[in-house]
C-alpha positions in Angstrom: -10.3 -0.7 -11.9 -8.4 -4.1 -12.2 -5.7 -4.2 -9.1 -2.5 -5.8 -8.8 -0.8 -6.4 -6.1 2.2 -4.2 -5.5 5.6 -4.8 -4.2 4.6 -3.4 -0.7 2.9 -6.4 -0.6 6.7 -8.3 -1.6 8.7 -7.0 1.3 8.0 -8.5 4.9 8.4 -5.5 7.2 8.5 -6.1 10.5 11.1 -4.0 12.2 8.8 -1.9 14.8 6.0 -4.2 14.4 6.7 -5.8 17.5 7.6 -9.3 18.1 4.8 -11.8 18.8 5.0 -15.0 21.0 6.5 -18.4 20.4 3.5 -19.9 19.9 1.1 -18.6 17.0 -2.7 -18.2 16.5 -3.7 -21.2 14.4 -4.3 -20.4 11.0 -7.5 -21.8 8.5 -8.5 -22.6 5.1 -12.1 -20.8 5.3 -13.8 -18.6 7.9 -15.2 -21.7 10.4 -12.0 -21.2 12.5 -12.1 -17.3 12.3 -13.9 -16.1 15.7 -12.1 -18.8 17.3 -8.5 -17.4 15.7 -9.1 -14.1 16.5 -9.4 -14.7 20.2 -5.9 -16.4 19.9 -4.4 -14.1 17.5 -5.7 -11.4 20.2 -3.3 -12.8 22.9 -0.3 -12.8 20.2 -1.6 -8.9 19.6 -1.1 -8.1 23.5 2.1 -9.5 23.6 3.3 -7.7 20.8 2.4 -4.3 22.5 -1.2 -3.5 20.7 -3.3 -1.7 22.8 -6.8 -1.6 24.0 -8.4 -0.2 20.7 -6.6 -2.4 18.5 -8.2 -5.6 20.3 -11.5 -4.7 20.3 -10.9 -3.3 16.5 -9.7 -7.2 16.4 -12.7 -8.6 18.2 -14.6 -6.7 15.6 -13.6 -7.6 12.2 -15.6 -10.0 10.2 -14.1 -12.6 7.9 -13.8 -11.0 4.2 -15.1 -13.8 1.6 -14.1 -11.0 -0.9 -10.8 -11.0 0.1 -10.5 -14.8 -0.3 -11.5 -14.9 -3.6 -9.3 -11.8 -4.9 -6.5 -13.6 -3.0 -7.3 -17.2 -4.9 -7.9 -15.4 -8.0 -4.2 -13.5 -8.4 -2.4 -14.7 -11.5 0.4 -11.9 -11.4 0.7 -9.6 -14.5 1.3 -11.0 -17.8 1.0 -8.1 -19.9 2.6 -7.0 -22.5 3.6 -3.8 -21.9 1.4 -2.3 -25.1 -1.4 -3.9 -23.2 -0.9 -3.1 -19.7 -0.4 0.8 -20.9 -3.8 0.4 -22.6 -5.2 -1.2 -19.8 -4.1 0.5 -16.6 -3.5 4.1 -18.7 -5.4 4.4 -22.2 -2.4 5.9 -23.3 1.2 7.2 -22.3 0.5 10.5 -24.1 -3.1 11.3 -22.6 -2.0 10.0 -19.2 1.2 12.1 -19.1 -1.1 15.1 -20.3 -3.7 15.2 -17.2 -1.0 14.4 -14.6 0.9 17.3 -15.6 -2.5 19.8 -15.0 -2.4 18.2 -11.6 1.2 19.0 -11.6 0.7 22.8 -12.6 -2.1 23.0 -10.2 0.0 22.1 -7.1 3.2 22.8 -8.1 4.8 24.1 -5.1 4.0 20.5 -3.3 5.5 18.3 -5.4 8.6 20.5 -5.5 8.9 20.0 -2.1 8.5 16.7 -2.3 11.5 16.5 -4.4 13.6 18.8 -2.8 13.5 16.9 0.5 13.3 13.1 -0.8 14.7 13.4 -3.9 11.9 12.4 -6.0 10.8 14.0 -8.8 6.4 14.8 -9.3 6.1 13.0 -12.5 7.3 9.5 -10.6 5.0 10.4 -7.3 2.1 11.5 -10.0 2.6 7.9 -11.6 2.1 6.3 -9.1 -0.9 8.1 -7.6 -2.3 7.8 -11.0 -2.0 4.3 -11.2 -2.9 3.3 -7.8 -6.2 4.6 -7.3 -6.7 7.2 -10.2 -5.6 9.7 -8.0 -7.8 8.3 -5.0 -10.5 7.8 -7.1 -10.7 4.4 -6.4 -8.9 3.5 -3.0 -11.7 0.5 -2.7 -14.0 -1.9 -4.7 -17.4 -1.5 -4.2 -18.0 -4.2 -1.8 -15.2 -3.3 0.3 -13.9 -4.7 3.5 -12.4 -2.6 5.9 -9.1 -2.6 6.1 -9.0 -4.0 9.6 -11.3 -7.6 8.3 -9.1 -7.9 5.1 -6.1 -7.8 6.7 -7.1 -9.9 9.4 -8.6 -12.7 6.9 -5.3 -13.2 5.3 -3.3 -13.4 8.2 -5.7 -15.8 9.3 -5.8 -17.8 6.2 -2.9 -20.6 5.8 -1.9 -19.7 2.3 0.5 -16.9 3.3 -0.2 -15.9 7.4 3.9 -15.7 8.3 3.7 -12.8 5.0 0.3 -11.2 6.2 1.0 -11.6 10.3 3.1 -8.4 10.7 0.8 -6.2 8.2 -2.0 -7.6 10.8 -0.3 -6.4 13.8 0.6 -3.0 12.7 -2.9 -2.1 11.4 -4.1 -3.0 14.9 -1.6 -0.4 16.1 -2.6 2.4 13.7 -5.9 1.9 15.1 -4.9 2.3 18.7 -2.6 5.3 17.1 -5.8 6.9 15.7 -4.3 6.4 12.3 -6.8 4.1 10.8 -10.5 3.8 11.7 -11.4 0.0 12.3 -14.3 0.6 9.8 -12.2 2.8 7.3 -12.5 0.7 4.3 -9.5 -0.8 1.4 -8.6 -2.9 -1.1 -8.9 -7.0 -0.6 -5.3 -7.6 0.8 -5.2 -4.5 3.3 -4.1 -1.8 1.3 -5.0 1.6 2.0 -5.0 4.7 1.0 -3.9 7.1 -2.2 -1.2 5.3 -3.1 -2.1 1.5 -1.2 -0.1 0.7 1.3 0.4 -1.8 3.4 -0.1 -1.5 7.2 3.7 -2.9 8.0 4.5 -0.6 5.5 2.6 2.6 6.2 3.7 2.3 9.8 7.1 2.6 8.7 7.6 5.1 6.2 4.3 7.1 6.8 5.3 10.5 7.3 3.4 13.9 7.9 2.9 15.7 4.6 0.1 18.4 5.4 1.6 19.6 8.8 -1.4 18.9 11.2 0.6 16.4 13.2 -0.7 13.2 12.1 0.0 11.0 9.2 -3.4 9.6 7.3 -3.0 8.0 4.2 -6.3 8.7 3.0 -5.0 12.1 3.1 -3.6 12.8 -0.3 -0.5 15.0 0.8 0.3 12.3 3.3 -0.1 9.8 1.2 2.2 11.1 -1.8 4.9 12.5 0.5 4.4 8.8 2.2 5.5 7.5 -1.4 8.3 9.9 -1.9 9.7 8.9 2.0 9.2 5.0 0.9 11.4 5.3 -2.6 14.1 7.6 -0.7 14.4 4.9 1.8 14.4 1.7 -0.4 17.6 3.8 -2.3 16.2 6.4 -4.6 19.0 8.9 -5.6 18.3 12.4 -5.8 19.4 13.8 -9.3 19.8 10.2 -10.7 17.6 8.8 -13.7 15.0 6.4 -13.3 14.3 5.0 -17.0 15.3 1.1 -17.4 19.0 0.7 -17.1 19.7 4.2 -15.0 20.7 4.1 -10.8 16.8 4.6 -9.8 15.0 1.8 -12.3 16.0 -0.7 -9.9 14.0 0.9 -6.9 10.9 0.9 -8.8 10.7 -2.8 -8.0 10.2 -2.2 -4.3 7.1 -0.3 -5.3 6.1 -2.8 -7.6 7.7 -6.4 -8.9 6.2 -6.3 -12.2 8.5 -5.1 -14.5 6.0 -3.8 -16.8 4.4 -1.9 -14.1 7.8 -0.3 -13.4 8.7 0.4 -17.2 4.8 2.0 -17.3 5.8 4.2 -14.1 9.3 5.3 -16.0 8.1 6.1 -19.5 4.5 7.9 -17.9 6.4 9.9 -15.9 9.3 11.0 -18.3 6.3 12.1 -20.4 4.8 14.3 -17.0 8.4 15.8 -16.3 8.9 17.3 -19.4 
């Protein structure tokens, strides 16, 4: 499945991330410098209050050539929205028809879901659909794990002040036992159901099963993750979410491509009915 880059990966998070020191690990343009930036960027880590596990998961990761080239290879999506549909979906109709079997089968979860954050299952079953076909596809087949990927871009000039914070929070799930330092994900550090980002998961992950922890390779986490993230970026309970109504607009914190968010709307109209 093609990936494109959501708009997790638009918004710099870094409130509870930590703040790092004045001075920087250097960043590179390949992976000559890497070993020698990780022992810096492991001193920025420390001061920024990662623990034990989270250096050595640090000390650990390799560089990610994969990631590189899926970075140098974005082009954004340009799509028309016929086209992206028939891409990403095959169709509205036959999308909309096996997402709402997934919503019959679990019904009383996603009611919950929108009875505390407001959103309804069709937009959280969009989403999940379009992600990862419903965590069929959380990673490529030559994966990094999420620790290397995210590590390689913060490392990597082109966009290290973007990539930094993401770096620094997964190190902190992984001394929070919410990420395995060889759990793999997508190129840029996404992980999960529904892709997150590590700044991101760390801030509006949220327990959706009950045990106590929050694992977004957990598909109840995951989705009620989702759900917290649109609530929190402004979703409005009761409020439409087709172009033009209160809740369109949020759509572009998930994702900034407009015909990604019209495909989200119209698919999950369809699994609401």
């Amino acid at each position: 499945m093609r990936r494109f880059v959501s708009a997790l990966c638009l918004s710099l998070l870094t409130a509870g991330l930590g703040a790092g020191p004045a001075l920087a690990a250097s960043c590179g343009n390949d992976g000559s410098g890497f070993n020698a930036w990780k022992k810096e960027f492991a001193r920025e880590a420390q001061a920024a209050g990662v623990k034990q596990r989270g250096i050595d998961a640090l000390m650990g990761a390799s560089y990610s050539h994969g990631t590189i080239k899926a970075d140098r290879s974005q082009k954004g999506v340009k799509y028309s929205f016929d086209k992206f549909v028939k891409i990403r979906l095959g169709s509205l109709d036959g999308f909309a028809s096996g997402a709402r079997k997934r919503k019959a089968r679990n019904a009383g979860f996603y009611a919950g879901l929108e009875k505390r954050y407001g959103v309804p299952a069709g937009v959280v079953i969009a989403i999940h659909g379009m992600e990862t076909a419903y965590g069929k596809f959380m990673w490529p087949k030559k994966a990094p794990t999420v620790v290397s990927s995210i590590l390689t871009v913060a490392y990597d000039c082109r966009r290290s002040d973007f990539f930094t914070p993401h770096a620094l929070a997964a190190l902190k799930m992984v001394d929070r036992g919410m990420l395995s330092p060889n759990q793999k994900g997508a190129y840029h550090g996404e992980l999960g159901h529904t892709q997150f980002l590590p700044g991101n998961a760390m801030r509006y992950g949220v327990d959706g099963n009950g045990d106590g922890r929050v694992d977004f390779y957990n598909e109840a986490d995951a989705l009620a993750s989702t759900a917290n993230f649109l609530r929190q970026k402004g979703w409005k309970p009761g409020k439409g979410y087709q172009e033009g109504e209160p809740n369109f607009r949020v759509l572009n914190e998930w994702n900034a491509a407009t015909v990604y968010q019209k495909a989200i709307a119209a698919s999950a109209i369809r699994i609401d009915r």
